[in-house]
C-alpha positions in Angstrom: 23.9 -21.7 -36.6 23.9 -20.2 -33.2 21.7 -22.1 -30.5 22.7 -20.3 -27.9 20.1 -18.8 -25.5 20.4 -15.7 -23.8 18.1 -14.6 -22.7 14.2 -14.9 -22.4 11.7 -12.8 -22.9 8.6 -12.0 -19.3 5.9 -13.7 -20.5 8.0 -16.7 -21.4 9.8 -16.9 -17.9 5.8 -16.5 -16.5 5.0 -19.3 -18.6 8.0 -21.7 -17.4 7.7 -20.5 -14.1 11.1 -19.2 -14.2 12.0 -15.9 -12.4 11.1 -12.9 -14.8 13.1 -10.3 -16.0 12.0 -7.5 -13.1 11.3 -3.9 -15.0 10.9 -2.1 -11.7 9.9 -2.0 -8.3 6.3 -1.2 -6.7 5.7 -0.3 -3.1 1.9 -1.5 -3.2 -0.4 1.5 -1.3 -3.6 -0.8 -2.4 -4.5 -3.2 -4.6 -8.5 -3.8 -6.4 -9.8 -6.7 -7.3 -13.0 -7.1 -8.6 -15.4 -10.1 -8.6 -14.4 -11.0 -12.4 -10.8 -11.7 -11.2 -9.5 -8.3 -12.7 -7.0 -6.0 -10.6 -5.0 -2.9 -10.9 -2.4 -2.3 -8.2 -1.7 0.9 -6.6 1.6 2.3 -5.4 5.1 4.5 -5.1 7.4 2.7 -8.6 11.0 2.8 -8.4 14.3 1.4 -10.1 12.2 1.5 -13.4 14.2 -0.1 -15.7 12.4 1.4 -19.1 12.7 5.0 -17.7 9.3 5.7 -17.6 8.6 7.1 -14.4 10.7 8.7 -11.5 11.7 6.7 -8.1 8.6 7.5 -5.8 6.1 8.1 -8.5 2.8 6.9 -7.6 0.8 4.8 -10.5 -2.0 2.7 -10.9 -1.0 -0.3 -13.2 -2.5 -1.7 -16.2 -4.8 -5.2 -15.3 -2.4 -7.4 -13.4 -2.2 -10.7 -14.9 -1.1 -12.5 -11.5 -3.8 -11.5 -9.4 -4.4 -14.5 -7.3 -0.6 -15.2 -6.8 1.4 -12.1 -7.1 1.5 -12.0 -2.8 3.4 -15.8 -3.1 5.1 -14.8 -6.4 6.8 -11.5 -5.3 6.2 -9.8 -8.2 3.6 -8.7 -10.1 3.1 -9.3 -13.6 1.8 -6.5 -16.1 1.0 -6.3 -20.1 3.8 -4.2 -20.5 5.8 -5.0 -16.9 7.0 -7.0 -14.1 7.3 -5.2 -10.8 9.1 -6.5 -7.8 6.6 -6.0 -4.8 9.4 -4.1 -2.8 8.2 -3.3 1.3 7.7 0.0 2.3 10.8 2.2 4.4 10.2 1.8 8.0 9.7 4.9 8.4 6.8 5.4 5.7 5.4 2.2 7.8 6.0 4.3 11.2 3.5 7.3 9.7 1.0 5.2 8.2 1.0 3.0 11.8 0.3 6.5 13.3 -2.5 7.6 11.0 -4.3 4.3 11.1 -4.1 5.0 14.9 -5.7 8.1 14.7 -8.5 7.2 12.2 -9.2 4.5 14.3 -9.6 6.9 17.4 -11.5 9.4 15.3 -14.2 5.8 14.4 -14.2 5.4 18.2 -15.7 9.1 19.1 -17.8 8.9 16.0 -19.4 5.3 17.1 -19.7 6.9 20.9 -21.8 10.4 19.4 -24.1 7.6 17.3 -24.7 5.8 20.4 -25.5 8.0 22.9 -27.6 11.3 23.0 -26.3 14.8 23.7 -28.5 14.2 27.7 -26.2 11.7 28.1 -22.8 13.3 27.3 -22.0 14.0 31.3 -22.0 10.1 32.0 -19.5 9.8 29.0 -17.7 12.8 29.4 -14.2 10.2 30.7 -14.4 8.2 27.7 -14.6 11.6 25.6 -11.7 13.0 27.3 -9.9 10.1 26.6 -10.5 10.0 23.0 -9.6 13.1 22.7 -6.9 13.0 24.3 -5.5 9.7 22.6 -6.3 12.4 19.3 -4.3 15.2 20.3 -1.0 12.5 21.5 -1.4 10.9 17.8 -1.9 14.4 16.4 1.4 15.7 18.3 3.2 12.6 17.1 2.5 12.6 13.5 3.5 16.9 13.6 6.5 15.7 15.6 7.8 12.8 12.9 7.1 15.1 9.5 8.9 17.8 11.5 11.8 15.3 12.0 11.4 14.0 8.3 
């Protein structure tokens, strides 16, 4: 009789704490949690080992089993898989930098119109500009790096 082990299966390298057997890779976009403990994550799959979907495919998962570790664990862990949390290309970091930027500009000028009446605009008129301004550089910027990507 043959004793030898070869190989074991996910759940029982999640059990023994041992590394898992990665099925692919998930560059997380977001990831919900509810207050029950349950979580789906979001994100771009790639280097999926069962063929199921293609590199840059963008899923939801089913209910992650590691919710409250899968950040320290570097992986997260599936019914059916085991994803290797993999960090986004700079330059997908670089464009989502820009258009945080500019949603954060565009919170700005909304938070200054809520404040302030329409009699009041003259006094404000600088900070305007400037937001505006700041809109149209991070506008220009963005056009500029899809153009270049």
């Amino acid at each position: 009789m043959n004793n030898e082990f070869n190989e074991e299966s996910s759940f029982a390298a999640y059990i023994n704490k041992l590394s898992p057997k990665i099925t692919a890779e998930i560059e997380l976009t977001d990831f919900a949690q509810g207050g029950d403990g349950k979580a789906v994550a979001f994100g771009k799959v790639f280097n999926d080992s069962k063929k199921r979907f293609n590199d840059g495919d963008e899923i939801i998962t089913s209910l992650v089993r590691n919710a409250e570790t899968y950040k320290n664990d570097g992986y997260i862990i599936t019914r059916n898989s085991i994803y290797k949390i993999r960090e986004p290309k700079t330059d997908d970091t670089i464009k989502r930098e820009i258009k945080l930027s500019a949603i954060k500009v565009l919170k700005e000028a909304c938070n200054l119109a809520k404040e302030h009446n329409v009699a009041e605009i003259p006094i404000e008129v600088d900070i305007l500009l400037k937001i505006f301004t700041e809109i149209e550089t991070l506008t220009t910027k963005l056009t500029e790096y899809e153009n270049n990507n």
